[in-house]
C-alpha positions as a Python dict, from the first residue, in 0.01 Angstrom:
ca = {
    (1, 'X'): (0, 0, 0),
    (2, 'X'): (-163, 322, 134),
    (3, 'X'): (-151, 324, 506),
    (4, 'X'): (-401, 581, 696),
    (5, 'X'): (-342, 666, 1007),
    (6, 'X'): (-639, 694, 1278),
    (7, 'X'): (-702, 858, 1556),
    (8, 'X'): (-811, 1119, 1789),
    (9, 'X'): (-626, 1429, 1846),
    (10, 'X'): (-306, 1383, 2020),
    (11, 'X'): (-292, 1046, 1948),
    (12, 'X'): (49, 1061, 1768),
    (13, 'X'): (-44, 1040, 1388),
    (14, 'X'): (211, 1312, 1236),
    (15, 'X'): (533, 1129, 1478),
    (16, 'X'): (430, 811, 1438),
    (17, 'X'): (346, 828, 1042),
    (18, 'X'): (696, 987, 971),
    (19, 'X'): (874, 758, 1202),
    (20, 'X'): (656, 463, 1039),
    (21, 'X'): (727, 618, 679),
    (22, 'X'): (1039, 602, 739),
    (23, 'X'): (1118, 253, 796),
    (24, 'X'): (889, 132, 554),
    (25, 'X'): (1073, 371, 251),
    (26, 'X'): (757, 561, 164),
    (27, 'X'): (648, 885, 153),
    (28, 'X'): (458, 1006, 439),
    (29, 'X'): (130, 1245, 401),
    (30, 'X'): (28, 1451, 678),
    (31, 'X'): (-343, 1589, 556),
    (32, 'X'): (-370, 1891, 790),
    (33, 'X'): (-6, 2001, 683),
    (34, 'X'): (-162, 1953, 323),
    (35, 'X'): (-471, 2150, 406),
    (36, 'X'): (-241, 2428, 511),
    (37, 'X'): (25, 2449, 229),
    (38, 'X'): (-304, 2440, -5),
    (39, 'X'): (-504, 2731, 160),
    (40, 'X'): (-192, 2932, 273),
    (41, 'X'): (-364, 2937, 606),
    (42, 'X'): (-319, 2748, 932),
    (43, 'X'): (-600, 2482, 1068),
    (44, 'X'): (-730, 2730, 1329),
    (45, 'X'): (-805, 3021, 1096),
    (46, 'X'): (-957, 2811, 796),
    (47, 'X'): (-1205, 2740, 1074),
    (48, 'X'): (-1231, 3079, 1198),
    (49, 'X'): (-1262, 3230, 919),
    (50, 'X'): (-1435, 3004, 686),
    (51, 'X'): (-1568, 2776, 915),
    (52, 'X'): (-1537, 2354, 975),
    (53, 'X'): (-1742, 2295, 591),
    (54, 'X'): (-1478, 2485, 443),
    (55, 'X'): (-1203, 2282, 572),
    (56, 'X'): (-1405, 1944, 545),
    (57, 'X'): (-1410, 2019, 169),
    (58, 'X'): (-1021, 2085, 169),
    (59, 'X'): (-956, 1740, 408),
    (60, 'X'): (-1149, 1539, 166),
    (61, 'X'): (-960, 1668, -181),
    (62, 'X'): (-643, 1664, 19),
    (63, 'X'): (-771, 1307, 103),
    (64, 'X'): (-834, 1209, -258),
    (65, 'X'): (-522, 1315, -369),
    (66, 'X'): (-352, 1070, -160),
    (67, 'X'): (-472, 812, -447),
    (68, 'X'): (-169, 953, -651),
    (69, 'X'): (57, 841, -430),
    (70, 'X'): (96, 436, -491),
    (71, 'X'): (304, 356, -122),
    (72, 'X'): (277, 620, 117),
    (73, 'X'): (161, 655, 527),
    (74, 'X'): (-110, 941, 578),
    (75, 'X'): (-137, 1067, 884),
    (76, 'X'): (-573, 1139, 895),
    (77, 'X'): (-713, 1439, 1092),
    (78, 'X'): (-875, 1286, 1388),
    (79, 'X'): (-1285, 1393, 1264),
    (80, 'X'): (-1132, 1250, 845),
    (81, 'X'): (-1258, 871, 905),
    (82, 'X'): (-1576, 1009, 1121),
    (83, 'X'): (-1754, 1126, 773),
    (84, 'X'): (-1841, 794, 585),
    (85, 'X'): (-1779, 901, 246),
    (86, 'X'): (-1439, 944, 401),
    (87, 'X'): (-1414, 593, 587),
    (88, 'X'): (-1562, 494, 228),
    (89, 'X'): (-1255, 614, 46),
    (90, 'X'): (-1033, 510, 251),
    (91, 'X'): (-1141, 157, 287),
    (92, 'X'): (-1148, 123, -108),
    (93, 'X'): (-769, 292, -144),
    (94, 'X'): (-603, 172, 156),
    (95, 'X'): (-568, 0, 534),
    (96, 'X'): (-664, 191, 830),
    (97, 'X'): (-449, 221, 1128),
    (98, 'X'): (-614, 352, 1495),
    (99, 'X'): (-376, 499, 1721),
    (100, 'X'): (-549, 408, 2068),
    (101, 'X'): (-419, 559, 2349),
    (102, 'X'): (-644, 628, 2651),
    (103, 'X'): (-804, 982, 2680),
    (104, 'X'): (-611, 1090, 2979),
    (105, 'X'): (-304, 1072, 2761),
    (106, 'X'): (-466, 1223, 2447),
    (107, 'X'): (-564, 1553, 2685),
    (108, 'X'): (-198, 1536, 2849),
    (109, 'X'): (-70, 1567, 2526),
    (110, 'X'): (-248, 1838, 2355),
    (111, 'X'): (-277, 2010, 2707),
    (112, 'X'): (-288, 2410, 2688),
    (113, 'X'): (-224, 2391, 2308),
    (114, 'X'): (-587, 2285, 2260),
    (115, 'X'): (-757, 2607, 2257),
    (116, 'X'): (-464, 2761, 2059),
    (117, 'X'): (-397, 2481, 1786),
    (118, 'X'): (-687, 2279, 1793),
    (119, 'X'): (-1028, 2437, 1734),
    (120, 'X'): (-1254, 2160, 1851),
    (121, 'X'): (-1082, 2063, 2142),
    (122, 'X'): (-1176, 2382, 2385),
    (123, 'X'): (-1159, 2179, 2757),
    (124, 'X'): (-1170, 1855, 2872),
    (125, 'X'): (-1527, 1792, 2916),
    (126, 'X'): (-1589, 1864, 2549),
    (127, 'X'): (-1284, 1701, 2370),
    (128, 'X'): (-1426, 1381, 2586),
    (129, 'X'): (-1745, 1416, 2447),
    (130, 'X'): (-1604, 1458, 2110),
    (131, 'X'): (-1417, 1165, 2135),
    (132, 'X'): (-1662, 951, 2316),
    (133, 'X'): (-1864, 1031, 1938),
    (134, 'X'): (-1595, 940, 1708),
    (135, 'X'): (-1502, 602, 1900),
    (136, 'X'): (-1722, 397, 1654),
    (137, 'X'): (-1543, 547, 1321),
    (138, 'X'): (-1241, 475, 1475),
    (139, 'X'): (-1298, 103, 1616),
    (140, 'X'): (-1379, 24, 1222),
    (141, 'X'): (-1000, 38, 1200),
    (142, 'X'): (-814, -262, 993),
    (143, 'X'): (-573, -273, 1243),
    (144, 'X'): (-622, -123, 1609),
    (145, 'X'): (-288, -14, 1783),
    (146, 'X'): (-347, 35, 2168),
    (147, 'X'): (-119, 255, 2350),
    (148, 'X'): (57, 245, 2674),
    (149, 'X'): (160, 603, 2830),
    (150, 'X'): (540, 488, 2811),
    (151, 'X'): (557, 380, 2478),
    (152, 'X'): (728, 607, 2232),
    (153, 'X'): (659, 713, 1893),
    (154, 'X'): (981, 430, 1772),
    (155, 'X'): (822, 176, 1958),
    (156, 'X'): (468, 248, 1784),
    (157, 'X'): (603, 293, 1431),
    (158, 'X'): (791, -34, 1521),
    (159, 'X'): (491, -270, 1619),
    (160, 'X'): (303, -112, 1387),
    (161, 'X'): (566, -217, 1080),
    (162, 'X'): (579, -585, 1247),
    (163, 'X'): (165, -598, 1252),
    (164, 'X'): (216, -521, 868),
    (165, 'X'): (462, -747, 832),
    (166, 'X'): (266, -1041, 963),
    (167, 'X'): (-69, -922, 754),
    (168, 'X'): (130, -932, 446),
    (169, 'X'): (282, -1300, 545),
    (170, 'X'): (-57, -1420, 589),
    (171, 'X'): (-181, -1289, 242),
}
């Protein structure tokens, strides 16, 4: 089973997807890092310099390539599962995770790195527009894994390997 990891920035993806990787014995896919290692060029400057079509085209064959991979967790960017060709492919090759914790977190967590890591999250008002948008491609989620502030990336990974555990039990 492919597992894809949801979610808006911040949201934990790359920790939890290792972490959940990890206890499942699988590899573990983190897209962006992918994008990078392909282009020789960090997030940020792909979209600088070549600008967000040019790096949509690189998510979507990093994306495709996943389908090489027969058990592995893939940790999405957070806009992947907002184009539908994308939420397409995924729903044909895999099951869709959303990590759900509330906004305030999300922006507490990418904090003052936004504007230097993250190109489309430049302030507050504008991430939380941004993610207001991309709440409906995320709710389409197979399995939707709300977040308290305390919880750690273990404790995710954890409930998210039981919640597996029970789907395939009921199959």
């Amino acid at each position: 089973m492919r597992i894809y990891l949801t979610g808006f920035m911040g949201s934990g993806k790359s920790t939890v997807g290792r972490l959940l990787a990890a206890r499942l014995g699988v590899a573990f896919v983190d897209l962006d890092e992918e994008i990078e290692r392909q282009a020789g060029l960090r997030v940020r400057e792909i979209f600088a310099e070549h600008g967000e079509p040019v790096f949509r085209r690189l998510e979507r064959e990093a994306l495709e390539a996943t389908a090489r991979l027969p058990e592995a967790v893939i940790a999405t960017g957070g806009g992947t599962v907002t184009f539908e060709a994308n939420a397409r492919w995924i729903r044909e090759h895999g099951f869709t995770v959303w990590l759900n914790p509330a906004f305030a977190t999300l922006a507490a967590r990418v904090g003052g790195l936004g504007k230097e890591d993250r190109p489309l999250f430049q302030d507050e008002t504008q991430a939380l527009a941004l993610y207001r948008e991309r709440l409906p491609a995320y709710r389409r989620a197979d399995l939707i894994i709300d977040m308290a502030p305390q919880e750690g990336p273990e404790e995710i990974a954890a409930r998210i390997s039981l919640r597996l555990g029970e789907r395939r039990c009921a199959i």
